[in-house]
matplotlib code that plots the C-alpha trace (Angstrom):
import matplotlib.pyplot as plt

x = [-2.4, -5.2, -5.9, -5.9, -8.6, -10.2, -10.5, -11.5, -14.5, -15.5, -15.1, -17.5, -19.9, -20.2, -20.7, -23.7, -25.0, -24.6, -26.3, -29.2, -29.9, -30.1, -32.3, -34.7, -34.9, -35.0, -37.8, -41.3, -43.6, -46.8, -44.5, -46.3, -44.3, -47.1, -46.3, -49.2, -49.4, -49.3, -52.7, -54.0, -51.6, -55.6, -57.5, -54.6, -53.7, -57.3, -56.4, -53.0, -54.5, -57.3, -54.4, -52.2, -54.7, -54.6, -51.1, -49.6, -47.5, -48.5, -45.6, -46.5, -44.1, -45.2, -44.4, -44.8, -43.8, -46.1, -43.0, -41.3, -43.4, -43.4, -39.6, -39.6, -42.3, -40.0, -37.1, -38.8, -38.2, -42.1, -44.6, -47.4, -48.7, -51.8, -51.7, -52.0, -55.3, -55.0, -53.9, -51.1, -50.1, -50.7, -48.2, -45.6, -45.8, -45.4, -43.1, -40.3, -41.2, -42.3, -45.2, -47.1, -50.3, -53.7, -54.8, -58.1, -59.9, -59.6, -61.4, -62.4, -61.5, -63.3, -60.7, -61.6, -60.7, -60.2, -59.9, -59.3, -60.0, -63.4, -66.8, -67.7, -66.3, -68.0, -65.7, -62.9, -61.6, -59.0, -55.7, -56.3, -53.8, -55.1, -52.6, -52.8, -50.5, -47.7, -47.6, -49.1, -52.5, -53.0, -52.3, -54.6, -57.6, -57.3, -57.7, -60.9, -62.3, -61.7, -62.8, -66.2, -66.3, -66.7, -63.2, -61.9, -62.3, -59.2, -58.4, -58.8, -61.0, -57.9, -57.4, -54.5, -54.6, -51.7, -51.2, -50.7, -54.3, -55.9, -58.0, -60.0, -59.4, -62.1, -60.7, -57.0, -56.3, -52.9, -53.0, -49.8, -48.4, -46.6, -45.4, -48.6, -47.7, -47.0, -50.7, -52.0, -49.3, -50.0, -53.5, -51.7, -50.9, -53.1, -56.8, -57.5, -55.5, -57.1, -55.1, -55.7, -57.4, -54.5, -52.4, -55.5, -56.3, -52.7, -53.3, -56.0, -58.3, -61.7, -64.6, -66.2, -63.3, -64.2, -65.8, -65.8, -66.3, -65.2, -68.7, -68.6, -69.6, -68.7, -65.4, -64.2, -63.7, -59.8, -59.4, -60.6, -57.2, -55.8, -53.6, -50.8, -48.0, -46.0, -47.5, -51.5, -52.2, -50.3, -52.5, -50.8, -51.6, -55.4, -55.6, -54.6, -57.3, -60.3, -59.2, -59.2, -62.6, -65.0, -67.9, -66.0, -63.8, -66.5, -67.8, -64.2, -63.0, -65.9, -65.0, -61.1, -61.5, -64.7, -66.6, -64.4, -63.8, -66.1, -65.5, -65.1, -65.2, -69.1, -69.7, -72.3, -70.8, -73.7]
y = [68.2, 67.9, 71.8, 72.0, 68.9, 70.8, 74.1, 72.7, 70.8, 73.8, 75.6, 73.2, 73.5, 77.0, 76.8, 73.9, 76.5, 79.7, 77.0, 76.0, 79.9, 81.0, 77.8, 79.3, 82.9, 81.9, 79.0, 81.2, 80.8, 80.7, 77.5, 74.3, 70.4, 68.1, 64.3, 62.4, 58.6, 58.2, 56.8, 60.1, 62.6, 62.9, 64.0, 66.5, 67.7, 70.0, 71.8, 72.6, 74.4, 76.3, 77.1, 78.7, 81.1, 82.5, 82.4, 79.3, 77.0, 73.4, 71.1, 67.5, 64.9, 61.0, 58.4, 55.0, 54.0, 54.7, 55.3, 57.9, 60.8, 61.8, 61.2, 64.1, 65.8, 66.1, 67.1, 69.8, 68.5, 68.8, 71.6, 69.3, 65.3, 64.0, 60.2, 58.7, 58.5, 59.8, 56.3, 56.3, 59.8, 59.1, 55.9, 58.1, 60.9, 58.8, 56.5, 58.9, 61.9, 64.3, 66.6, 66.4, 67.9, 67.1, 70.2, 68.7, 65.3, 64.3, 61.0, 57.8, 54.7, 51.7, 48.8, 45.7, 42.6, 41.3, 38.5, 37.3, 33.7, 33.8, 36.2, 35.9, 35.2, 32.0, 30.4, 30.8, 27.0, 26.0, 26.9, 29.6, 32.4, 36.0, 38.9, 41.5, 45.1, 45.0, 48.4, 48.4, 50.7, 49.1, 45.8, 46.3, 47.5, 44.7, 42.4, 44.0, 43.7, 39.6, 39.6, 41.9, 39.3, 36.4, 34.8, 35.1, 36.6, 38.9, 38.5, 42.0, 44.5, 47.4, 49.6, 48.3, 44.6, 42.5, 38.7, 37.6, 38.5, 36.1, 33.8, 31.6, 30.7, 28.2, 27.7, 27.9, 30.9, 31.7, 35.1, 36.7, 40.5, 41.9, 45.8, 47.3, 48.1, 44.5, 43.6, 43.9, 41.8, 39.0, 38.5, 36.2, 33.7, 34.5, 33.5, 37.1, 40.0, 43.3, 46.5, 49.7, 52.1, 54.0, 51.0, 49.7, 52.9, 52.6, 48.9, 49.8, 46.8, 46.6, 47.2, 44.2, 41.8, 42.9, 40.2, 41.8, 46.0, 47.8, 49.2, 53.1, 53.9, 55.9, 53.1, 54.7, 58.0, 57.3, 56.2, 59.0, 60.4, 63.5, 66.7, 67.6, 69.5, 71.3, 74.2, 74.0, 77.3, 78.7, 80.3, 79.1, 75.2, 76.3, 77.8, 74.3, 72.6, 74.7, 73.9, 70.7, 70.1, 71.4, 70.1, 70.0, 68.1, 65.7, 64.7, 64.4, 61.4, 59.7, 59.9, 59.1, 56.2, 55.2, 55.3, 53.3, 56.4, 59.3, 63.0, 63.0, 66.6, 66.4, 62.8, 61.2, 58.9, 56.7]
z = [103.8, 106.1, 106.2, 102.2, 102.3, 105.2, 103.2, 99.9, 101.9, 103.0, 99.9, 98.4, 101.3, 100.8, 97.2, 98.0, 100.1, 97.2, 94.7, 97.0, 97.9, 94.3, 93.0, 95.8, 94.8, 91.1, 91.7, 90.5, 93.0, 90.5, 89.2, 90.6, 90.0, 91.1, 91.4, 89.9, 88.8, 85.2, 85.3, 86.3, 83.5, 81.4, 84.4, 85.1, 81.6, 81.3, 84.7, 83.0, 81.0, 83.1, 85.7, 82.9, 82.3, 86.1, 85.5, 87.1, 85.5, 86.5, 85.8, 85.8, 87.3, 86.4, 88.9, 88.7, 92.2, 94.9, 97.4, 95.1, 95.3, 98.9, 99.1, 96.0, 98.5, 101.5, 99.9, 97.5, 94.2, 94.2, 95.2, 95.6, 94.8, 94.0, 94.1, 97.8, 100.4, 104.1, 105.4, 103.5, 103.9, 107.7, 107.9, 105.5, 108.2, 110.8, 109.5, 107.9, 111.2, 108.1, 108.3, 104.8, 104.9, 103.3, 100.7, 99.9, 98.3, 95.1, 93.8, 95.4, 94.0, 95.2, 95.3, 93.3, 92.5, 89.3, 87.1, 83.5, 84.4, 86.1, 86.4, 89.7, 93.2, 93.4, 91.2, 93.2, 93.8, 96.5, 96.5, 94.1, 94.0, 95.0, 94.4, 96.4, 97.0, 99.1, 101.2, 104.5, 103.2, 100.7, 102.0, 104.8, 102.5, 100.1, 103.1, 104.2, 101.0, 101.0, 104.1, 103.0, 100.0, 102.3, 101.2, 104.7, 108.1, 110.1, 113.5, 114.6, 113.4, 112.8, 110.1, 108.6, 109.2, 107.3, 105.9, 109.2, 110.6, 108.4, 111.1, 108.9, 104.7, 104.0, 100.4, 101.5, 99.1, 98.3, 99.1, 98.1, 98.6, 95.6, 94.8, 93.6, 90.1, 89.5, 90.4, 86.8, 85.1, 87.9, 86.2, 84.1, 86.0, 89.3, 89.6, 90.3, 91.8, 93.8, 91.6, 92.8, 90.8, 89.2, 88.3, 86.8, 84.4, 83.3, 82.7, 80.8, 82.7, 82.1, 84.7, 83.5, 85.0, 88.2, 90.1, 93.6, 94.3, 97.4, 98.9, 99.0, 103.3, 106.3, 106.4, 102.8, 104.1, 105.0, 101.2, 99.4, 97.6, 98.6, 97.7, 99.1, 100.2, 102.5, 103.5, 103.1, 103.6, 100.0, 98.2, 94.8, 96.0, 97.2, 93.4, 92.2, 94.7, 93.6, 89.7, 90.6, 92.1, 89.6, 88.2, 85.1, 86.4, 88.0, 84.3, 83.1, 86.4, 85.3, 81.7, 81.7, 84.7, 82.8, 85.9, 88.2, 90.3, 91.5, 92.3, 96.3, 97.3, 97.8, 97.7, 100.6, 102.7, 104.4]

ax = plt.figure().add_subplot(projection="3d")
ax.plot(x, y, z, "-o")
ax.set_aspect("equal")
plt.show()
């Protein structure tokens, strides 16, 4: 008994193997499956259609989920993604012992905080709730960005500071850590919330609830979004890159995020 189990397991295993060998020789290399947000399926949907005239099919893969797309990266479901800055990409790589690498900026998103109950930051009152995202990035920046609002001060001057580097809170803020996409819904029932700029085109938000912006400096630089991939140097995914960051392109991120992002590749940083 054990030798027929034994046999059919390796029957299958071979068979894995045969299946995985002929999805690689059958995969077209001028066929690109970038993971995007689905805030950012307009921006992409023009460069579809400029690539497909060099003769590259570019397939795109929505995600909603921030922690989705680098798993699909790693284990080549995708060719490419388009939806993270190098902070997070760094904490991914080092967190999951992955090499991902950076193909080139995309936009920069200044982080903001938002509200549906107040106009300015002034009006915050004590106790108020303040949602903010829950990964580690993310997390960290929104904390900066109280912190540059005058709402609280941080303990250390890090990177990626968290909840529990809060040193002073004159107003006592509840400031509470919640999955990113959840951020716009929480502008129910919080006093305002800090979305990031993806979750907030796909909420279809308004620039004129922001009460506080993120100031765009030499300290943004680590937030500008990114492409990437496996393998930088394929010529297929540079092709992709230089579609990307045209001036064409410029006109249309300020369009479709209605001016709540800005072109990075040649973008000052003072």
């Amino acid at each position: 008994m054990y030798k027929l189990i034994k046999k059919i397991m390796l029957g299958l295993g071979l068979l894995l193997v045969m299946f995985s060998l002929t999805a690689c020789r059958n995969h077209d290399p001028k066929t690109v499956r970038i993971g995007i947000m689905s805030g950012d399926e307009a921006v992409w949907k023009p460069i579809v259609k400029h690539l497909a005239k060099e003769g590259i099919t570019l397939k795109l893969i929505l995600f909603t989920d921030y922690n989705q797309p680098n798993g699909a990266l790693q284990y080549h479901e995708l060719e490419m993604n388009s939806f993270q800055h190098s902070y997070f990409l760094n904490q991914w790589n080092q967190a999951h012992h992955t090499h991902l690498q950076s193909l080139g900026v995309t936009y920069l998103a200044p982080s903001r905080l938002y509200s549906n109950k107040i106009k300015k930051v002034s009006q915050l009152k004590p106790h108020d709730q303040i949602v903010i995202p829950n990964d580690a990035t993310n997390e960290g920046r929104a904390l900066s960005l109280l912190q540059s609002a005058k709402l609280i001060t941080l303990k250390t001057n890090r990177a990626l500071p968290t909840t529990k580097d809060i040193q002073t809170n004159p107003l006592k803020l509840r400031i509470t850590p919640l999955d990113s996409a959840q951020t716009p819904r929480s502008l129910k029932d919080a006093q305002a919330a800090i979305v990031p700029n993806d979750m907030a085109a796909s909420a279809k938000l308004k620039l004129s609830t922001a009460i506080y912006t993120e100031k765009i400096n030499q300290t943004s630089k680590p937030y500008v979004n990114i492409l990437v991939a496996n393998d930088k140097n394929n010529p297929v995914y540079q092709k992709v890159v230089a579609a990307y960051q045209t001036e064409t392109n410029k006109k249309n991120i300020q369009k479709i995020y209605h001016g709540t992002a800005v072109a990075a590749w040649d973008q000052t940083f003072k």
